[in-house]
C-alpha positions in Angstrom: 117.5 102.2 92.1 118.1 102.5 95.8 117.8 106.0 95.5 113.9 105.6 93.7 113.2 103.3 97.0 114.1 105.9 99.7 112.1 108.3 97.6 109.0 106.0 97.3 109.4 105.1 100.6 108.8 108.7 101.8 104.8 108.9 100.9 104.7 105.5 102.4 106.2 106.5 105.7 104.1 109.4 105.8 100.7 107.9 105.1 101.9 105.3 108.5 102.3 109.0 110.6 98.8 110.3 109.8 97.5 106.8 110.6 99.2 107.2 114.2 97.7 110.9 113.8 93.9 109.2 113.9 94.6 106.8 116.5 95.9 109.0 118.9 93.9 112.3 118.4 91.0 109.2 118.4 89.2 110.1 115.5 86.2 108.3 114.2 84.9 107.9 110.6 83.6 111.2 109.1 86.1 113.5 111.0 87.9 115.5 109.2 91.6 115.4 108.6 94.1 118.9 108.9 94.0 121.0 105.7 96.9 120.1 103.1 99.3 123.5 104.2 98.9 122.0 107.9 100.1 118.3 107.3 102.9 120.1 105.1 103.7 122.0 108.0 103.1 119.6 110.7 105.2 116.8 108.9 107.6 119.3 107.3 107.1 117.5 104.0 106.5 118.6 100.3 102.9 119.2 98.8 103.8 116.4 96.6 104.6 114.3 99.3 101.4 115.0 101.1 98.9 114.1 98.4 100.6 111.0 97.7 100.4 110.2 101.3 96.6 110.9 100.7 96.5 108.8 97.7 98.2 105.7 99.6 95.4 106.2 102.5 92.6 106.4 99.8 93.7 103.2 98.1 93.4 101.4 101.1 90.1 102.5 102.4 91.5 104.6 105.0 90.5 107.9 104.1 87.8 109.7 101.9 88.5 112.8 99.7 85.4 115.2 98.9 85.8 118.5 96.5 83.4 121.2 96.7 82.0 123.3 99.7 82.9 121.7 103.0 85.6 119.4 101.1 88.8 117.9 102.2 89.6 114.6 103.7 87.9 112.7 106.2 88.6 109.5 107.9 86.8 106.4 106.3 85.7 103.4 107.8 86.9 100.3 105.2 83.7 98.3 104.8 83.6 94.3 105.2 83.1 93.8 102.1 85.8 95.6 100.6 88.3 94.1 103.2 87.1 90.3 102.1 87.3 91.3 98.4 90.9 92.6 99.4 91.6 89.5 101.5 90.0 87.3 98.3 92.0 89.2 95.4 95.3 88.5 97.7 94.3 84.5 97.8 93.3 84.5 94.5 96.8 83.2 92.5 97.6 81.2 96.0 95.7 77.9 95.0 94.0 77.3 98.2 92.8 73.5 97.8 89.6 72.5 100.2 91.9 71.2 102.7 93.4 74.6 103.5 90.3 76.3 104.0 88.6 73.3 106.2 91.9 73.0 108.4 90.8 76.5 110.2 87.1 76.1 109.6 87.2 72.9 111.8 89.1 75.3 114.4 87.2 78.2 114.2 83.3 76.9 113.8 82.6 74.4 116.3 83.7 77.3 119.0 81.5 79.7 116.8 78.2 78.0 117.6 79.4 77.0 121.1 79.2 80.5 122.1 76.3 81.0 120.3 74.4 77.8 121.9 71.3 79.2 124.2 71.9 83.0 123.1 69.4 83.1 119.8 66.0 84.4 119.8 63.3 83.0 118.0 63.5 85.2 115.0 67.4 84.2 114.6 66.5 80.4 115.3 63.5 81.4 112.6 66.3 83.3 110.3 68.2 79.9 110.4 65.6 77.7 109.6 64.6 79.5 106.4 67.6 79.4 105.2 67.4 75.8 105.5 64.3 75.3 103.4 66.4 76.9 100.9 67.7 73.5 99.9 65.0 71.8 101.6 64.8 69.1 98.5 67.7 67.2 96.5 69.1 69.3 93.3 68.1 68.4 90.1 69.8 70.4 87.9 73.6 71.7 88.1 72.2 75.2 88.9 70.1 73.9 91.8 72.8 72.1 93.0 75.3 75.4 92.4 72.5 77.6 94.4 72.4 74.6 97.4 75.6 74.9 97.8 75.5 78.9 98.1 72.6 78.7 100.6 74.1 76.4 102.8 77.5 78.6 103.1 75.0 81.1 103.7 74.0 79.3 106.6 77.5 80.0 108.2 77.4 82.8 107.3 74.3 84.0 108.8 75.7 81.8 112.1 78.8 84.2 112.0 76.6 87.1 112.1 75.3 86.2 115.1 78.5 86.2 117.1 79.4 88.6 119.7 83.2 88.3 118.6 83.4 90.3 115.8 86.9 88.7 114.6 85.6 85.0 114.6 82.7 86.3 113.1 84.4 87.8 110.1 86.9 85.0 109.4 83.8 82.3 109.5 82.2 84.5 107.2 85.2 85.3 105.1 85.7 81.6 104.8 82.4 80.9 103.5 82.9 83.3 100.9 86.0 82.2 99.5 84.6 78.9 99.9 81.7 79.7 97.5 83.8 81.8 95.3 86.2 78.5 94.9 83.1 76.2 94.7 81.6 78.2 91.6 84.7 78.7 89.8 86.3 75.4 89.9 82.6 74.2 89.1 83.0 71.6 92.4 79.3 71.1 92.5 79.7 68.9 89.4 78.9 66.3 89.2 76.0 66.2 91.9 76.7 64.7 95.5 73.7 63.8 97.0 75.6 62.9 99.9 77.1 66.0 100.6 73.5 68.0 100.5 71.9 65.2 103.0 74.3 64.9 105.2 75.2 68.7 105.1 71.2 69.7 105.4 70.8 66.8 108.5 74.0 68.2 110.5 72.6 72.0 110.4 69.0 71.0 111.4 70.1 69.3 114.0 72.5 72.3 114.6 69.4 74.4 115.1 68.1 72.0 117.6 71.2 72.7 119.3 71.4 75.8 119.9 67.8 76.3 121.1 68.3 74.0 123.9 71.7 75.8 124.5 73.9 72.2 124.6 76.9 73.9 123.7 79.0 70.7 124.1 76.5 69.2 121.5 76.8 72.3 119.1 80.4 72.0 119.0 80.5 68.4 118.6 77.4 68.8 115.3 79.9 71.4 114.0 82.7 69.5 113.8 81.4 66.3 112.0 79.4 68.4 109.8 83.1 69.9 109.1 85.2 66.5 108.7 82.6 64.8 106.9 82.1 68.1 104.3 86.0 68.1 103.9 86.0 64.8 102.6 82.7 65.1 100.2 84.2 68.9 98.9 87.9 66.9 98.7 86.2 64.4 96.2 84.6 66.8 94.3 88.0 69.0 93.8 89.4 65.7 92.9 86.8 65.1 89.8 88.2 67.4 87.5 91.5 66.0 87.4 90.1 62.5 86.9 88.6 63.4 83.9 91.3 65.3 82.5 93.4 62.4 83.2 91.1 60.9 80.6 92.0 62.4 77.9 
């Protein structure tokens, strides 16, 4: 067994060098990577070896093989969107409850829209606000309320977007993903909370209002109720499911 590690372990090691490879020869997405016999050679490592390496980078995003004319491998750039479906697929089997995710949003958020607090234009204040009408009356239907909810994570989402700090950014966004993702699969906009869509609806409009006066004490301050007070309403909602079970 120890001896099917080392040999695993090998590829692994390998793919890590021709990571350090990119970063020091400073090579950007679409530059193409040394021929197969010249990472053989360079690494003094088997052919085998070599396209497993490959493999390992592919998997993870790194690189990107083409055949044909003007084939080979070329650096990749891993997309958002496959690194929060990575990121997602990883949390997945962890059961995250509400609590987790709002303990960093109420970190993270409020300093989000403090930075962004006089830096909008109008067409991002505009972007905002039509969002916003996107829930602009009380569900009626558990769809509606379903697509509220999505809309107004959308809402931080589009906020994170906005930042100049492109690691906030992504975790805000990230968090309102998994955030929907947990909200439609655990079905927590059942039953209806028409508390949680006026209150939620009133804190971002006044958000808004906020950040085109540029009172980033004020934006920080909206954030974070809007935060403590959603915690609590989302913490009910996870909690309805159980009651009923309980019923039975």
């Amino acid at each position: 067994m120890s001896k099917l590690k080392q040999h695993q372990s090998v590829p692994i090691h390998v793919a890590e060098v021709i990571k350090g490879y990119v970063v020091d020869n400073c090579m950007n997405p679409g530059d193409r990577l040394p021929a197969e016999a010249e990472l053989m050679k360079q690494f003094n490592r088997s052919r085998g070896t070599i396209r497993e390496a490959m493999r390992i980078l592919e998997a993870q995003g790194l690189v990107k093989t083409r055949t044909g004319p003007g084939g080979g491998c070329f650096v990749h750039e891993v997309s958002e969107e496959r690194t929060s479906a990575l990121l997602s697929n990883y949390f997945y089997f962890r059961n995250l409850t509400i609590s987790d995710i709002y303990q960093l949003r109420k970190q993270l958020e409020p300093e989000l829209v403090a930075n962004l607090a006089g830096t909008l234009n109008q067409q991002q204040i505009q972007e905002l606000e039509e969002i916003t009408r996107e829930y602009e009356t009380p569900p009626k239907t558990a769809e509606e309320d379903r697509n509220h909810h999505r809309s107004s994570l959308k809402f931080h989402a589009q906020l994170a977007e906005y930042s100049s700090n492109k690691l906030l950014g992504f975790f805000v966004r990230f968090m309102a993903n998994l955030l929907a993702e947990l909200t439609i699969t655990r079905r927590l906009y059942e039953p209806s909370n028409f508390e949680l869509w006026r209150e939620g609806r009133e804190h971002q409009l006044n958000l808004i209002h906020a950040l085109k006066v540029g009172d980033r004490q004020q934006c920080r301050q909206i954030m974070l109720d809007h935060m403590i007070l959603a915690e609590k309403l989302m913490q009910s909602q996870e909690e309805q499911p159980i009651q009923k079970f309980s019923q039975f």
